[in-house]
Steps between C-alpha positions, in 0.01 A plus 500: 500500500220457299367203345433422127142468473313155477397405112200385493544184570437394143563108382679337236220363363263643216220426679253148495343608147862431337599175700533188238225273563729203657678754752595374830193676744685724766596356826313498776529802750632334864554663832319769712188639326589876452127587622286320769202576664474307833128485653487872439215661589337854430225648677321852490301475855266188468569484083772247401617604183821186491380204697857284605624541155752281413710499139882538369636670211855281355760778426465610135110376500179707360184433676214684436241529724096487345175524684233694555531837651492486845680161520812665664744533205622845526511459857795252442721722291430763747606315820800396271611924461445443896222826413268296730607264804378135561202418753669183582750254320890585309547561198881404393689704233877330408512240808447822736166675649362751321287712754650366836847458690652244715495583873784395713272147598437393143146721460397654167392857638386759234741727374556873476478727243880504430459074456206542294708739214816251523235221398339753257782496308509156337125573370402731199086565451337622210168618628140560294524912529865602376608680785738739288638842676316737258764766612814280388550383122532168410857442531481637852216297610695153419826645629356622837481221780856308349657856554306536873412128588814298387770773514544486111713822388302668247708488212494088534109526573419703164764254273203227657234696496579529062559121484158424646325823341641329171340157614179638553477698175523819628871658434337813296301582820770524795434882475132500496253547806259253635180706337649509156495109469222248432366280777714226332812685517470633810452102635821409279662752722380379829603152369859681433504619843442181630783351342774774582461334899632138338245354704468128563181487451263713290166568622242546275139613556215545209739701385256594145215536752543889441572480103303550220428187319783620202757510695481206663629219290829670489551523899411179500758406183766678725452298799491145318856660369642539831337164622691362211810648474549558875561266792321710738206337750189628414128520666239630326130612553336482180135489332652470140484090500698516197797658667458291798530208232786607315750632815444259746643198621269429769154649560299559797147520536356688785131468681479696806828500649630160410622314207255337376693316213873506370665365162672559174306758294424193285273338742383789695400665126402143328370259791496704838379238760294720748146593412572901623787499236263395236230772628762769507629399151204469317394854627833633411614361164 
C-alpha cells in the first residue's frame, strides 16, 4: 500500500523575522549529531584533500561551509552522496555508518553498492551544473527517482512533484523542457527534484556558480525560504557570504583540508578569530 507523501516538513512558525522581540530562544538540540565526521581522511595518491576531519551537524542545523577553493568543501558534500569513498576515518549519518558495514567481529568494512543507495536515500544534492534530463520535461525530471528509487506510484509522485513545482515557482512550467527555461529555472527545478526524495539532509554546492548574475538573488531567496520554513538539515558550499550569513546557524571555515575556525555567522562575519578567516574575508566581501 502506498504511502502518503512526506510534506515538507514545514514549521509552525513564521519564521525568526516575525518572532516578538522577548520570545523564548528555541531549545537546545540534544542527542546524536545527525552528521559526524570522525578523523576522516581523503587522499588522491600522495594529495590529501580532508586531513582527519572532524565536525557534526545537530538534526535540523544549516552549516555552511566557506574557504578558499581547494580547501576541501565540495569534497565533503560529495563523500556525504557516498559519490567518492573515504581514504581513512567514518563518517556517521543517523547513529549508523554511512560508507561501511559491521562485520561479524565488530569491524566497520566498506560497503557495497546496494549499502551505498540505502544510505543515499536520506541525502538530497543540489549540484553547480543542473543535471536536468534534456529528453524528459520538467514534471518528469522531479517525478523520476521517487517513482524508480523509493517505489513511489506515479500518480502519488506527480500530486508531489506539483506541491514542490508550486514551492519553487514553477507550476506554469511542469510541461516545458530543460532548454526552454532560464539557468535560474532550470536550478529551481533541480532544487524541486531534490526535495521530491524527502531527504534528511539537503546538500548544497555553489549552486549559482553556473547562473547569470540576474538570476541569482532569487535561487538564493528560495533557499533562505526552505531554510526557514523547513526543518530539514542543511550543508552548504557557498561563495555568496551574504547567503552564508543569512541561512546558517553555524559556519565553517576551511584552509586546506581542516577547519580552520567555527562559530555563529555573527562572529565568523563580525570578529572571526583566525588570521586565514580574516585573509579569506577581506578578499571575498
Amino acid at each position: 500500500m502506498a504511502t502518503e507523501p512526506l510534506p515538507l516538513q514545514k514549521t509552525d512558525s513564521p519564521g525568526p523575522a516575525a518572532a516578538p522581540e522577548d520570545a523564548a530562544p528555541a531549545p537546545a538540540r540534544t542527542g546524536e549529531p545527525l552528521v559526524r565526521f570522525d578523523k576522516v581522511v581523503k587522499r588522491y595518491g600522495d594529495h590529501v584533500v580532508l586531513d582527519e576531519l572532524d565536525f557534526t551537524v545537530d538534526r535540523g542545523e544549516h552549516v555552511t561551509l566557506i574557504g578558499p577553493s581547494g580547501s576541501g568543501k565540495t569534497t565533503i558534500l560529495r563523500l556525504l552522496m557516498t559519490l567518492e569513498k573515504v581514504s581513512g576515518g567514518v563518517i556517521w549519518v543517523d547513529g549508523s555508518p554511512l560508507s561501511h558495514v559491521r562485520a561479524p567481529d565488530g569491524s566497520l568494512k566498506p560497503a557495497g553498492e546496494k549499502q551505498l543507495r540505502e544510505s543515499r536515500k536520506k541525502i538530497g544534492m543540489v549540484f553547480q551544473q543542473f543535471n536536468l534530463f534534456p529528453n524528459m520535461k520538467v514534471i518528469q525530471n522531479v517525478t523520476e527517482a521517487p517513482v524508480s528509487v523509493l517505489g513511489r506510484s506515479r500518480e502519488e509522485a506527480e500530486v508531489r512533484a506539483r506541491e514542490l513545482l508550486d514551492l519553487v515557482g514553477l507550476s506554469a512550467k511542469i510541461d516545458a523542457h530543460p532548454s526552454q527555461l532560464s539557468g535560474g529555472q532550470q536550478q529551481r527545478v533541480a532544487i524541486a527534484r531534490a526535495l521530491a526524495m524527502e531527504p534528511e539532509i539537503l546538500l548544497l554546492d555553489e549552486v549559482t556558480s553556473a547562473l547569470d548574475p540576474e538570476l541569482v538573488a532569487g535561487v538564493l531567496e528560495l533557499l533562505c525560504d526552505i531554510a526557514r520554513d523547513t526543518d530539514i538539515t542543511m550543508l552548504c558550499v557557498t561563495h555568496e557570504m551574504s547567503f552564508a550569513r543569512d541561512v546558517s546557524e553555524k559556519v565553517l571555515m576551511f584552509d586546506a583540508g581542516r577547519i580552520v575556525e567555527s562559530g555563529s555567522p555573527e562572529k565568523i562575519f563580525t570578529d572571526p578569530s583566525h588570521e586565514r578567516t580574516r585573509e579569506f574575508l577581506n578578499a571575498v566581501l
